[in-house]
DRENDO-1510 file (C-alpha; in Angstrom, 1 decimal, always signed):
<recs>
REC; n; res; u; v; w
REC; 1; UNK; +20.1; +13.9; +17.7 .
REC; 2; UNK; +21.5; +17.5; +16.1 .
REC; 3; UNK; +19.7; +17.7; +12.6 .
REC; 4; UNK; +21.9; +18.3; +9.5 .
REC; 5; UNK; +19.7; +20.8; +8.4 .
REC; 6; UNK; +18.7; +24.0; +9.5 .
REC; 7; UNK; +15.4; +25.2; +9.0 .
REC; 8; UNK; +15.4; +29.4; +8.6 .
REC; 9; UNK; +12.5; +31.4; +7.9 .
REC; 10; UNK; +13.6; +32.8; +5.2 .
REC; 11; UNK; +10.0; +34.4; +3.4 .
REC; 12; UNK; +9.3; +35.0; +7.0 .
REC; 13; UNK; +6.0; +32.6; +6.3 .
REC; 14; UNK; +5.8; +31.6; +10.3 .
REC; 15; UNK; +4.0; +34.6; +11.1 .
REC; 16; UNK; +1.0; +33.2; +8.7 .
REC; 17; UNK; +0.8; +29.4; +10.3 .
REC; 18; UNK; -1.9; +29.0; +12.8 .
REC; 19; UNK; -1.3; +26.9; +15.4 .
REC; 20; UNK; -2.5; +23.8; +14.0 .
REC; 21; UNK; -0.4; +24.4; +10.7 .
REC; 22; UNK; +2.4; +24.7; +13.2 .
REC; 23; UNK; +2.0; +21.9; +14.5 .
REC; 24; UNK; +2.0; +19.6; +11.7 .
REC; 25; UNK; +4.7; +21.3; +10.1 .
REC; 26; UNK; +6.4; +20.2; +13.6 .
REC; 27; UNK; +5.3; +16.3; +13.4 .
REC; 28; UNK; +6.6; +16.3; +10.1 .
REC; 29; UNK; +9.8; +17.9; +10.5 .
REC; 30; UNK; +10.6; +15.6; +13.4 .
REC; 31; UNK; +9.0; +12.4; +11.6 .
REC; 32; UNK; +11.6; +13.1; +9.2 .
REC; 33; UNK; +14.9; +14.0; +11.9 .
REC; 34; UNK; +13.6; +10.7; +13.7 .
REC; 35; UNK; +12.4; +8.0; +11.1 .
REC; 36; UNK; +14.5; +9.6; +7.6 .
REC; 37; UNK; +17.5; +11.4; +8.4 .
REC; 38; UNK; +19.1; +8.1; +10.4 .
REC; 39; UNK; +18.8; +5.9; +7.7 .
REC; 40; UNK; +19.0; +7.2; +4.3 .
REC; 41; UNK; +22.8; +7.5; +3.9 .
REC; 42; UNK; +22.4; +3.7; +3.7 .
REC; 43; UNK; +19.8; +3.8; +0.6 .
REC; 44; UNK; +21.8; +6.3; -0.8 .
REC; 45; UNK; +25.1; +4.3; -1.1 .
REC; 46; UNK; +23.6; +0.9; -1.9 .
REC; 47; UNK; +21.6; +3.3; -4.9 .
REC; 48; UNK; +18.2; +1.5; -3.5 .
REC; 49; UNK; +14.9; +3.2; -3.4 .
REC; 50; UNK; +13.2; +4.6; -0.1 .
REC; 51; UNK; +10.1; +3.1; -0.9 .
REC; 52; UNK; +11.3; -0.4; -1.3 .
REC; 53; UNK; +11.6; -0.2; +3.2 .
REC; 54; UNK; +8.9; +2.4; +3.5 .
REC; 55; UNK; +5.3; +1.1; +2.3 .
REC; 56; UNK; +3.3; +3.6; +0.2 .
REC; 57; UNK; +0.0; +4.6; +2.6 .
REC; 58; UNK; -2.0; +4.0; -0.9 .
</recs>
């Protein structure tokens, strides 16, 4: 699936990441693309709240 967003380097802050810091930024970019982005068009319009499916991790 094509994300809606587009993700430029603007402050050119890639070059600073390590590898590790790259990779999470990656898990979380794609936990959001896979697990967010598909369904909250649908909390949106019904004016619900996120956390109401999503249980807090606290």
């Amino acid at each position: 699936m094509a994300s809606v967003i587009d993700h430029p380097d603007y402050f050119l802050l890639d070059a600073d990441l390590t590898d590790v810091d790259r990779a999470l930024r990656d898990r979380v970019r794609a936990f959001g693309q896979n697990t967010i982005e598909p369904i909250i068009n649908g909390f949106w319009y019904r004016h619900s709240r996120f956390e109401s499916w999503y249980p807090s991790s606290s």
